[in-house]
C-alpha positions as CSV (number, residue, x, y, z in Angstrom):
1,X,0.0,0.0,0.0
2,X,2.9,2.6,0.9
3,X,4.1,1.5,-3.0
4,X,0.7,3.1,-4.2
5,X,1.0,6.1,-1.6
6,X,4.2,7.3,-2.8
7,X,4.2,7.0,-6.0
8,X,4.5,10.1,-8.3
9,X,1.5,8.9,-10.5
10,X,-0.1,5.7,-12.0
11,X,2.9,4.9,-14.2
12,X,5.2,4.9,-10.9
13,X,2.9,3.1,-9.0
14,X,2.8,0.2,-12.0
15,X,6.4,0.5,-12.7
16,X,7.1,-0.7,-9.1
17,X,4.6,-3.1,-8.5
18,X,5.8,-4.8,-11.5
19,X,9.4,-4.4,-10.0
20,X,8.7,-5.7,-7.0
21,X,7.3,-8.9,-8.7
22,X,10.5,-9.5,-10.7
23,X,12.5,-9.0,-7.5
24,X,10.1,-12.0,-5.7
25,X,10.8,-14.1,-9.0
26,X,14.5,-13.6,-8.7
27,X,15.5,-15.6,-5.7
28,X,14.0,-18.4,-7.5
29,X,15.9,-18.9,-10.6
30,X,19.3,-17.6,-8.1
31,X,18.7,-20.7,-5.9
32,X,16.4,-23.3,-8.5
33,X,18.1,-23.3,-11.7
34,X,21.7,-24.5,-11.0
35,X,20.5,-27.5,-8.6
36,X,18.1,-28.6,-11.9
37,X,20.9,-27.8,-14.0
38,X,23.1,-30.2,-11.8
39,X,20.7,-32.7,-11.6
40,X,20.3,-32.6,-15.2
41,X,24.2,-32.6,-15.8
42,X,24.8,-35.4,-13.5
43,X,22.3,-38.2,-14.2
């Protein structure tokens, strides 16, 4: 909610919600993809 409050106008407030999505995302190919890449390498 404090994304929406301080936002300049609509296009800020989208631009960082969708930011803040890709930054949840991120952690998961970081820590995910090189233990299936691995697994896939070494079977």
């Amino acid at each position: 909610v404090q994304r929406c409050l301080s936002g300049k106008n609509m296009s800020h407030v989208k631009a960082g919600c969708i930011m803040c999505g890709y930054l949840k995302l991120l952690p998961m190919f970081i820590i995910v993809m090189p233990g299936m890449i691995s697994r896939i390498l070494y079977t």
